[in-house]
C-alpha positions, 0 to 999 in steps of 0.5 A: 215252536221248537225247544232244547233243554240239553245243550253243553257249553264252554263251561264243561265239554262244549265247543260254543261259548253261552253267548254264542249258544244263545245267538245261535238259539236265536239264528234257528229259531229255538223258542226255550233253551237250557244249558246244561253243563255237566256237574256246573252252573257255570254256563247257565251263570254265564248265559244270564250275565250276557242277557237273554235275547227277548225271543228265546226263553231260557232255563237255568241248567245242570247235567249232574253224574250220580251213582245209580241206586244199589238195587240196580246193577247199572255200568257207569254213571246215570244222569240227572238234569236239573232245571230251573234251579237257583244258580246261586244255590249254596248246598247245590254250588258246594255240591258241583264244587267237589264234583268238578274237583273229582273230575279235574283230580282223575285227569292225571290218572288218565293221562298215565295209564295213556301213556302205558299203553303208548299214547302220550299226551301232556297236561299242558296240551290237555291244558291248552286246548281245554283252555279256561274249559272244564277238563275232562276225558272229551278233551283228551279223546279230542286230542287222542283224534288230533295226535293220530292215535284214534280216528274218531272221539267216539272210538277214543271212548270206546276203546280207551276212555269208556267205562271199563276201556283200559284207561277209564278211571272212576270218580267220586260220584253221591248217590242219586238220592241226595242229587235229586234232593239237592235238585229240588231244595235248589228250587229245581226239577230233577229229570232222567237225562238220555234213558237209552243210554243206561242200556236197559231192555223195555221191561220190569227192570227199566220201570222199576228203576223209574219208579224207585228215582220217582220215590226219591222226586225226580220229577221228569223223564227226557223223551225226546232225545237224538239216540232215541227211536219214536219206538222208545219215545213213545215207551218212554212218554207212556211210562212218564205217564204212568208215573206222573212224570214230566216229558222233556227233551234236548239233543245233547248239543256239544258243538264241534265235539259231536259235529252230526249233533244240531242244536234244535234238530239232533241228526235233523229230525228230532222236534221238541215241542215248546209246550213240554216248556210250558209244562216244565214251567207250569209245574214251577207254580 
């Protein structure tokens, strides 16, 4: 039996509505799942209003983006996810509040410097196409593909919208302290989401970034990921043992946005066992 405790919906970037997301849950066979929007419960609210079929288990979720430690001099932002939260939260809803509303207030911004450099997209196509969809740079890369001004979503970071990329604007982002504290007072379990992605060689620096986030209570390390070699799982599952940290994976489905990526299977070969679910849950108790 399979899980993915990383899945975007329509509530952030994702391109599948949670009711949608759970049919397909249910269509592959996916024992437990987790929406987890980035900096919104929204989609995990959702899910739970729809009713959650009778074979799938499900998880409240959220991809939050909070500023690494000082002592670690890391480019962009690292991710935590929060699991099992209480969606109704009222510290952690006020919390994702401010976060969306820094993400919506940098759009403009972005739109600008874009428009600088010669590539002219309107707030209202951003608009449209994002439709009731939390706005954000996804969308405008999307667009930037549709307009013809870059071949892909991925070249539109990596040459404009990426961190340090000429039209990459920063946001107001706490700290991961208090967002692992939020996490948890939520009743929740705050994991490192996609370790790879923070572009940090095997070594002293990577487990002492684990050790300083496992002083603060995050509880989890996501092993199991798309981007992620079995080289580095296997390095990251030793350091989550070495920690007392929980094992958890996903693939970071987003739908259309990121088209190679299948819910359940990553680019087809990634299998997350459900028995990291039942750990998950297990320490819930």
């Amino acid at each position: 039996m399979k899980i993915d405790l990383h899945i975007h919906s329509t509530a952030s970037d994702g391109t599948l509505s949670p009711s949608e997301i759970l049919a397909l849950a249910q269509k592959l066979d996916i024992a437990a799942i987790s929406i987890t929007d980035h900096d919104t419960l929204e989609g995990s609210k959702n899910a739970l209003s729809c009713g959650i079929p009778p074979s799938v288990k499900f998880l409240t979720g959220v991809e939050i983006s909070a500023d690494p430690p000082d002592s670690f001099s890391l480019s962009g932002s690292l991710h935590i996810l929060g699991y099992a939260v209480d969606a109704d939260h009222p510290e952690l809803n006020q919390t994702l509040a401010m976060l969306k509303n820094s993400r919506q207030n940098r759009n403009p911004r972005i739109l600008e410097l874009l428009s600088d450099l010669g590539i002219e997209i309107t707030f209202d196509e951003l608009r449209e196409l994002a439709e009731e969809r939390q706005l954000g740079r996804p969308h405008i890369a999307r667009l930037m593909v549709e307009k013809g001004y870059v071949p892909s979503i991925d070249t539109a970071f990596d040459r404009y919208l990426g961190h340090g990329k000429p039209a990459y604007v920063d946001r107001f982002r706490f700290g991961c302290a208090d967002t692992i504290r939020i996490i948890l007072d939520a009743g929740g379990i705050p994991v490192l989401a996609h370790p790879v992605l923070l572009n940090i060689q095997k070594g002293d620096m990577f487990e002492n970034l684990i050790a300083s986030l496992t002083e603060m209570g995050m509880r989890g390390i996501e092993v199991y990921y798309p981007e992620h070699t079995r080289d580095l799982m296997d390095y990251y599952s030793r350091i989550a043992r070495r920690h007392d940290l929980l094992i958890t994976g996903g693939t970071d489905f987003h739908g259309d946005l990121k088209p190679e990526i299948k819910m359940g299977s990553g680019t087809g070969n990634l299998y997350i066992p459900y028995e990291l679910y039942e750990k998950l849950i297990s320490s819930l108790s």
